[in-house]
N, C-alpha and C positions, 0 to 999 in steps of 0.2 A: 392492854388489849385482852387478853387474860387466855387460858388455855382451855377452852370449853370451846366446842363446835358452833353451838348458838351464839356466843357472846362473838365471836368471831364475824360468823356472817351479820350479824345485826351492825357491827363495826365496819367491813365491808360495805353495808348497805346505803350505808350513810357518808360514804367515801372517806372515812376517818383519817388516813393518812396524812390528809393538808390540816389537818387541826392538832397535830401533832408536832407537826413542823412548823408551823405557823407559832403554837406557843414556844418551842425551841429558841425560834429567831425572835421571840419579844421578851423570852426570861435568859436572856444568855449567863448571866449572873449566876443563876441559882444550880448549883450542884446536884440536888435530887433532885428536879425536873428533868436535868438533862440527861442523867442517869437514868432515871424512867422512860425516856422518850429513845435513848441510846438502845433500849433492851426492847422495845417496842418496833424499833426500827429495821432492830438486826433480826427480830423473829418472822418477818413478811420474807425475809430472803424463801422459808421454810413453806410458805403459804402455797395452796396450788395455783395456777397462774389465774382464774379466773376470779379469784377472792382478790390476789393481788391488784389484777385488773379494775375490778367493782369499788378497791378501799381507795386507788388511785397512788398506789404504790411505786415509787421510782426510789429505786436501789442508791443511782446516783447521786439523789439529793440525801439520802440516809447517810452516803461515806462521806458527802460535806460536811451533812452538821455531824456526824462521829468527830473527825478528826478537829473540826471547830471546838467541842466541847474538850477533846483532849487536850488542847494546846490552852486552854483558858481555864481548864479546872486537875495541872498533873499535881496538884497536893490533896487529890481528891483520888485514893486509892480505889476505891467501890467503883468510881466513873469509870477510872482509867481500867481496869480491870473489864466491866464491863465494854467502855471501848474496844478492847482488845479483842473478847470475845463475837462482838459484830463484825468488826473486820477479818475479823477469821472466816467468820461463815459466807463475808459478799467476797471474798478470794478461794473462796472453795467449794460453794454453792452456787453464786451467781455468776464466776467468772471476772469481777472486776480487777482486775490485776491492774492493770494502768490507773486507772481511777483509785484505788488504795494507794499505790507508790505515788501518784501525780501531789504536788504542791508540798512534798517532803516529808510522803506519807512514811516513809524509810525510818528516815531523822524521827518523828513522832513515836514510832513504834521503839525506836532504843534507846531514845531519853526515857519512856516509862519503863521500859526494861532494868533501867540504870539505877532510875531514881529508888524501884523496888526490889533491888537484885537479892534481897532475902524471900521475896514472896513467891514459893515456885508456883501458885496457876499463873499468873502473870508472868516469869520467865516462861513458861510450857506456853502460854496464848503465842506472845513474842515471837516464841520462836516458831510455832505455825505459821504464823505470818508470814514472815521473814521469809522461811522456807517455801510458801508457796506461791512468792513474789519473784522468787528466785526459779522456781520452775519453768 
């Protein structure tokens, strides 16, 4: 989506959000797609509401395909890591706390914890997480 104000609202404008998600749910396979799409997703939590509104933004459907993409690509550290760092921001920015824990979003978050317990940004995301599911 990229970090420039313009490039933003022009992605807004054109409701970008379901084309994002839409290639998500037709490349579930592919490891950098989803990855880009994961980093794309969690950056709208940040948006102000009206750009959210205009891009057709739903938080929701972002912590489905995060946690989708986690569970289908945890040999894919860059994903999982980015995972993590989405889910951090729609449990502390947008409030989703049952929607992150819902369908073992718990379990997801400490299998990648587990699988990379030498990488400390992904024990530090984890453990955001974790900690503000627990709040």
């Amino acid at each position: 989506v990229g970090n420039r104000w313009t490039g933003l609202t022009a992605f807004a404008d054109v409701g970008g959000i379901p084309l994002i998600e839409a290639a998500m749910g037709a490349h579930g396979g592919h490891a950098v797609l989803q990855t880009k799409g994961i980093r794309a997703l969690g950056s709208g939590v940040l948006w102000p509401l009206d750009v959210q509104q205009k891009a057709r933004y739903d938080s929701c459907r972002g912590i489905t395909l995060t946690k989708t993409a986690m569970r289908r690509h945890q040999d894919s550290e860059e994903l999982c890591q980015a995972g993590l760092e989405a889910l951090s921001k729609y449990v502390s920015k947008s409030m989703r706390k049952f929607e992150v824990a819902e369908g073992d979003g718990t379990g997801i978050v400490e299998a990648i914890m587990g699988r990379y317990a030498s990488n400390p940004q992904i024990q530090q995301l984890g453990r955001s997480v974790l900690e503000g599911l627990s709040l």
